[in-house]
N, C-alpha and C positions, 0 to 999 in steps of 0.2 A: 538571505534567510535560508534556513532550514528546515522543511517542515517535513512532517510524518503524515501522512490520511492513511486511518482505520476505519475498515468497515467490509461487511460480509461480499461477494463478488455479486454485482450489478446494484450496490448502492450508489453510485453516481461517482466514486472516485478516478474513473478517468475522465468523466467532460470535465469536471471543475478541474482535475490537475491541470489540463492542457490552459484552460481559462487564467488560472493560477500560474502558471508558466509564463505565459503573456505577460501577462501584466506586470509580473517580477522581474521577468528576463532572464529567468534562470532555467536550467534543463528539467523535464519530466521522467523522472525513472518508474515507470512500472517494472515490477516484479516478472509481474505474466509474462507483459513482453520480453522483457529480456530473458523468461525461463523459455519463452517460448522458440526464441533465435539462438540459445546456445543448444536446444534439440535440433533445430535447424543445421547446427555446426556440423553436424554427425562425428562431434570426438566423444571421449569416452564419457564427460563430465554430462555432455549432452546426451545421451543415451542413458545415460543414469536417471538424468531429469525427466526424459520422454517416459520411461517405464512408471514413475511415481505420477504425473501426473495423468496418464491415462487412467489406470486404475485410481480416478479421482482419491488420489491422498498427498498432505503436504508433501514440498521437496523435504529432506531432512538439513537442521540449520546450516551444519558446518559449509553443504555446500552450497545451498543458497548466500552463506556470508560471505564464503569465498567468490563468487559472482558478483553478488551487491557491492564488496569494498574494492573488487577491479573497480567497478564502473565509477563511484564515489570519489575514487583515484584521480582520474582524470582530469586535463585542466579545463574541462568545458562546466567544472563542479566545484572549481576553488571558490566562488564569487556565491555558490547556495545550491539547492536544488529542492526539488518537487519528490516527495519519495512515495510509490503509491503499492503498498503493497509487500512493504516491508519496513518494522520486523512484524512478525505476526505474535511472536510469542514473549514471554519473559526474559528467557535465555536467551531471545535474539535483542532484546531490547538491552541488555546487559552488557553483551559483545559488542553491540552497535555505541554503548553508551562509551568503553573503554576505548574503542576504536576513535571515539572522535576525540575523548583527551588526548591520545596517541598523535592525534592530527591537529591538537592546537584549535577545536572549534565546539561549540555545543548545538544542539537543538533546540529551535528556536521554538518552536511550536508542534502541538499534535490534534489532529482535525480530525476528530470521529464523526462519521457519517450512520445515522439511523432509518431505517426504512423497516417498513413491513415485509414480512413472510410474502405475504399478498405479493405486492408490487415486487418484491423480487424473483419473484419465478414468474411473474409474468415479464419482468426486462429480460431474463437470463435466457428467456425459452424464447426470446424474439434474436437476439442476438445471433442464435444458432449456430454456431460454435460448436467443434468436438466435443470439448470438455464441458459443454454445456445441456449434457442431455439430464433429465429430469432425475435419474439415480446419483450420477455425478453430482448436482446441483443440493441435493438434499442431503449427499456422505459429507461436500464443501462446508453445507451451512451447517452442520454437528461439530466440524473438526472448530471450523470459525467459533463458535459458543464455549469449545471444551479448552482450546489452545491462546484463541485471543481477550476473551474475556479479562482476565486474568491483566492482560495486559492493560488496557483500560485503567485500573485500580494503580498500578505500579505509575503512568502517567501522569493519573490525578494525583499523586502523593508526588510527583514531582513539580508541581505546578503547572503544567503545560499542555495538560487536555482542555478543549473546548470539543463540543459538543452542536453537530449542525443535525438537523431534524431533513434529511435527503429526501423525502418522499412530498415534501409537501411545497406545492408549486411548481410554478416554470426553472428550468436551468438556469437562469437569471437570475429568479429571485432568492434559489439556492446561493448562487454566487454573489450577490450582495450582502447575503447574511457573513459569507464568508471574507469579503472584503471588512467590515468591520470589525473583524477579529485581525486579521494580518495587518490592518491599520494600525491599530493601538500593541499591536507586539512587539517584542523589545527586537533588536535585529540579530 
């Protein structure tokens, strides 16, 4: 399987990804992390990356997709994977879409994650995290509403949004909600 999780940063998409990984057997791609290891790298693409996201603002697509379709590459991905954090946008959903005709595969599903204002600055402010200071946190959640929204509508016109309500309950019983949506989806 192939799945996409959308949702603003500290709605719950990396415990259910990793949950979600388990239990599929397929790898977890976050975005963050992998934006956050190619800054680690200290090449150029990574210094690129580090600058954008300090100044809390997206990476821009090209080279985010140029990172994500290395990783996607790979044969630890041929069998599905967990995508958490990418695409965020329209234009990446598009590239991401051609890309996988390109590759002989579709997307199996896309799992939006909802949560409160509330509840999410108070996970993001616990987290404490560079990128997680409360002006970063607040420029994240404008760009998430201006750039991903958008996206949402383009998913649901493809048939393969589902919708999990993140804030409400234990990580479990998030994650059961979301076992019955990966249950019944096609593979």
């Amino acid at each position: 399987m192939r799945i996409v999780l959308i949702g603003p940063p500290g709605a719950g998409k990396g415990t259910q990804s990793v949950l979600l990984a388990e239990k599929l057997q397929v790898p977890h791609l976050s975005t963050g992390e992998i934006l956050r290891a190619a800054c680690a790298e200290q090449t150029d693409i990574g210094h690129q990356v580090g600058e954008f996201m300090q100044q809390g603002q997206l990476v821009p697509d090209g080279i985010v997709q140029k990172i994500v379709f290395k990783e996607l590459s790979s044969l630890a991905c041929k069998s599905g994977y967990i995508l958490d954090g990418f695409p965020r946008t329209v234009p990446q959903a598009r590239e991401f879409d051609a890309w996988l005709e390109r590759s002989g595969s579709s997307l199996s599903l896309v799992l939006q994650f909802c949560v409160t204002e509330e509840i999410l600055l108070k996970r993001l402010a616990d987290r404490g995290r560079a990128d997680d200071d409360r002006d970063v946190i607040h420029k994240r959640m404008q760009q998430y509403e201006d750039l991903t929204r958008p996206l949402l509508e383009y998913y649901q016109n493809h048939g393969v949004l589902h919708t999990i309500h993140g804030g409400e309950g234990s990580a479990e019983d998030v994650f059961a909600k979301i076992e019955k949506i990966v249950d019944n989806a096609p593979a």
